[in-house]
N, C-alpha and C positions, 0 to 999 in steps of 0.2 A: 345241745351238743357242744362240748367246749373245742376251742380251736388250738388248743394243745394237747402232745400225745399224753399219755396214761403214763405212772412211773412204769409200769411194766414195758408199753412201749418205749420209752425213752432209751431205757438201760442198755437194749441190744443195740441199739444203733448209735449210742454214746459209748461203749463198752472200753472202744480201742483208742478214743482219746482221753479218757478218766485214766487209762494204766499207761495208755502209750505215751499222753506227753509229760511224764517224769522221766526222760532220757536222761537227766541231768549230763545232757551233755558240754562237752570242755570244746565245741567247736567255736567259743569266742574268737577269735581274730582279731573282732573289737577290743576285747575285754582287757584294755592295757592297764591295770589296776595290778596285775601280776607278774611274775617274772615272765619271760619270754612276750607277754602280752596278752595271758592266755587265763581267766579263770575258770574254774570246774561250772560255776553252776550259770548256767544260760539264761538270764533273765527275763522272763515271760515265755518259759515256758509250760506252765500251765495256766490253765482262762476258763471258761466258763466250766461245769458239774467235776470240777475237782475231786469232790468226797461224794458222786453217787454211787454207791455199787454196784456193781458191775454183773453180768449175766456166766453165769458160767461156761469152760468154752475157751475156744482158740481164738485169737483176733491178729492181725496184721495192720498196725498204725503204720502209715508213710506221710513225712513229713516233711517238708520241703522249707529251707529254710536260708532267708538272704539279708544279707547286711552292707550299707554303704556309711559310712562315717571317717572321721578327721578329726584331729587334732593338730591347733595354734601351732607357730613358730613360738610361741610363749609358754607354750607347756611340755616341759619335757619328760621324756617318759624311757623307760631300759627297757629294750628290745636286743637280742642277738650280742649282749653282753657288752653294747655300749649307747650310751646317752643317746636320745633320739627328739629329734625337734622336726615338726610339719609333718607328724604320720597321714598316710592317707591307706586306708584298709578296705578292700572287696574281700567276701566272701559270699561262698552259694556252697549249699548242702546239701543233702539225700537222707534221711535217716531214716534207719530200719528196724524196726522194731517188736517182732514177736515177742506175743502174750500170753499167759495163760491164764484159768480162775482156777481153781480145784471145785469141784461139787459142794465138799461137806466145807461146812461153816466150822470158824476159830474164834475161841473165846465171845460168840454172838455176831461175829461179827465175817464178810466174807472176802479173803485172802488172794488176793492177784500178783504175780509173778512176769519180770520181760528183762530182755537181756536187747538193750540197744548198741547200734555202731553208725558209723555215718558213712560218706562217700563225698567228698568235697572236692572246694578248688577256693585256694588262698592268695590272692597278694594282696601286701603292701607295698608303700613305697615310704622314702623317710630320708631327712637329711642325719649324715652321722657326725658327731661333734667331738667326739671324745675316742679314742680307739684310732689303727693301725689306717682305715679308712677314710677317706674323710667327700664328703661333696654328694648328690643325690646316690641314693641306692633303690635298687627294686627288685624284688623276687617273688615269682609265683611257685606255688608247692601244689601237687592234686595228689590225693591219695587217702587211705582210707584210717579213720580215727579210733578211739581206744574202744574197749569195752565196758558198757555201763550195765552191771545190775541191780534192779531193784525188785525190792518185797512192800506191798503196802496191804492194809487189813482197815475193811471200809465199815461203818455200820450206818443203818438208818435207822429213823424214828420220825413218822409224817413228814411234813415236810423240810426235819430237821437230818443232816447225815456229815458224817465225822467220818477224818480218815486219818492215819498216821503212817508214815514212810520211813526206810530206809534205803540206800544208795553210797554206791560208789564208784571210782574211776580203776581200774586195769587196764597200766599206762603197757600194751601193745600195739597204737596207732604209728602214724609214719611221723618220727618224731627225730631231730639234729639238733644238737646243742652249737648255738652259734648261729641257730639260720634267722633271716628275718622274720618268718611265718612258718609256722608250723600247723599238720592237723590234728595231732596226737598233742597232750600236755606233759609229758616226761616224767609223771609223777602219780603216786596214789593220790586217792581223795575218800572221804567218807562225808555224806551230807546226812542229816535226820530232821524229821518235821513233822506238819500237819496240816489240815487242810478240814473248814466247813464250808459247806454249801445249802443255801437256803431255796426249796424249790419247789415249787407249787401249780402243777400242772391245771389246775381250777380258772387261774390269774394270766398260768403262762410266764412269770415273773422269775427270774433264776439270780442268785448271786452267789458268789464263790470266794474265797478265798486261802492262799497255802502261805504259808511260812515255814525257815527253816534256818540250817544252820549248817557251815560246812566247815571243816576240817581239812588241814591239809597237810599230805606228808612230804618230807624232804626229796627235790631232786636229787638222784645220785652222781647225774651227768653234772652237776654244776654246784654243788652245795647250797641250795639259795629253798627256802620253803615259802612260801603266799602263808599271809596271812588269814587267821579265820576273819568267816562273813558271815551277814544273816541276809535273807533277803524275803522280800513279799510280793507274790503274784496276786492281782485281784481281776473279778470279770462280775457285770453286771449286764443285764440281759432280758431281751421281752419276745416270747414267741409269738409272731404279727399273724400269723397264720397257721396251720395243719406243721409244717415241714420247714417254714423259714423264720428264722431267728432273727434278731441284730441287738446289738448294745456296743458297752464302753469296756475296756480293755486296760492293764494299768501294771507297772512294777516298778519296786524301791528294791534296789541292793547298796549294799553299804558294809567295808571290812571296820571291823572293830579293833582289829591290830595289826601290827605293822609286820612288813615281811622281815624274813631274816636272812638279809644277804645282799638286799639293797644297795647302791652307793648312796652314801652320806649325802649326797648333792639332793638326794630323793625325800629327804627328814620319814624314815620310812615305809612310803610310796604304800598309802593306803587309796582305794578308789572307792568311788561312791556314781550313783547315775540312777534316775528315775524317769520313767516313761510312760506313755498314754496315748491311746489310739481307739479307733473302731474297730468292729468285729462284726461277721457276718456268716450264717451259718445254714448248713440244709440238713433234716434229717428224713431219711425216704427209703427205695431198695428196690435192688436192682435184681431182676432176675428170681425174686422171691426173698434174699439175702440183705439185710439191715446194711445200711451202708450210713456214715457218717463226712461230711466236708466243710471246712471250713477255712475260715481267711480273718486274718487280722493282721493288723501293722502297729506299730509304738514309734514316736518319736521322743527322743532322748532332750531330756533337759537336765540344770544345773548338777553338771558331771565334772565329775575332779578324778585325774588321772589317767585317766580312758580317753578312746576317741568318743566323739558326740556325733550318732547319725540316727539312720531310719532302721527297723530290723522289720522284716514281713516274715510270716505262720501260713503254710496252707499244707491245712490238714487232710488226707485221705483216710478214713478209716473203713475197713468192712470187716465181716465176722465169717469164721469156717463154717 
């Protein structure tokens, strides 16, 4: 008897992190690679059965999501529409995320829908160098972020399974042009990608990975647009037993072009940042109901433009 589930059991109790975690949510905080200090797409957030699909069916992913990181007195970065030197950035999340699947299958392949938003609480702090201000600042912001929909269409083949996405940002979060943190990004976004995963419930063995690409439209509160970015989410993975997982964790993001609206002082202000960590996973059920949970963290290395810290994942998922 093998000590991993069946793909048929897998899929209902992975269901709600395969669609839930493409929130591409813009709750960076971190993310000072962008104007205000904010980019659309959140870096790791997806990790292991990326491209399995999914059961059809209602799901509810809740994901809880934390960041601590800084940025040098040597690295300056535009926040709140002036030069900013010694960022220091908390963030903590909530994000909610209903799901659906449809029944019938598209083009072979089968069709998952979610509409996410978050629930946070922001500060920075920062010295200001340039602007009306000047000497330590600090501000906390709590309040609730934009809306993310997405569409993806997964297919399988043994233990071969392909998915491709669409996404984007409906900037109605709690969003000030001017402030230091924000939880809303003040702006549309459009991301598109894919995603394979190799998995093999015989072995227990999983590996994942997405890639994509995002698009970004003009703030109107400020004239200033983020540049486009690609980025890579990866998860590698060994079911040790029945219901527990563990493996390696990992993402590369990197803008490929410069924003527009930057100061000159910024030559600019493209960001880059890659991370790696552990992961650690149960899949079981409660009450007769497929439930999913899990936990990873990434810490950040050789990052340009951004703060550099730790970001942690824990995922709740269950099914209707």
């Amino acid at each position: 008897m093998s000590l991993v589930p069946s793909p048929r059991s897998v899929r209902p109790v992975t269901k709600g992190v395969i669609v839930g975690l493409l929130f591409a949510v813009a709750c960076g905080s971190h993310s000072l690679a962008d104007e205000g200090g904010v980019s659309f797409w959140l870096p790791g957030q997806y990790a292991s059965f990326a491209a399995i699909p999914p059961e059809p069916g209602f799901s509810m992913p809740l994901v809880t999501y934390g960041y601590s990181g800084n940025a040098s007195r040597d690295r300056p970065l535009s926040i709140g529409g002036e030069i900013r030197l010694g960022v220091d950035a908390r963030y903590l999340g909530q994000f909610i995320i209903p799901t659906y699947s449809p029944q019938n299958d598209v083009l072979g392949g089968r069709l998952a829908f979610s509409l996410a938003t978050i629930i946070a609480t922001s500060k920075v702090s920062a010295d200001a160098t340039i602007g009306s201000n000047s000497g330590r600042t600090s501000e906390r912001v709590t309040g609730f972020g934009d809306l993310y929909p997405t569409a993806q269409l997964f297919w399988n083949n043994g233990v071969n399974n392909w998915m491709a996405y669409a996404t984007g940002a409906i900037p109605v979060g709690d969003y000030k042009a001017g402030r230091l943190t924000n939880i809303g990004i003040g702006h549309g976004a459009i991301d598109v990608g894919g995603a394979y995963t190799y998995f093999n419930p015989d072995t227990g063995w999983e590996a994942s990975a997405t890639l994509g690409l995002t698009y970004n439209f003009e703030n109107p509160d400020t004239d200033y647009t983020n540049g486009e970015s690609i980025h890579l989410d990866w998860a590698v993975s060994k079911f040790v037993s029945e219901k527990w997982q563990i493996g390696a964790v990992g993402f590369a993001y990197k803008q490929i072009s410069d924003d527009d609206g930057a100061p000159e002082i910024l030559e600019g202000f493209r960001g880059e940042t890659y991370g790696i960590g552990p992961q650690v996973a149960y899949s079981g059920e409660v009450n007769g109901k497929p439930i999913y949970a899990s936990l990873r963290a990434y810490h950040e290395f050789e990052t340009q433009n951004r703060t550099e810290g730790t970001a942690v994942f824990l995922t709740l998922s269950f099914a209707f």
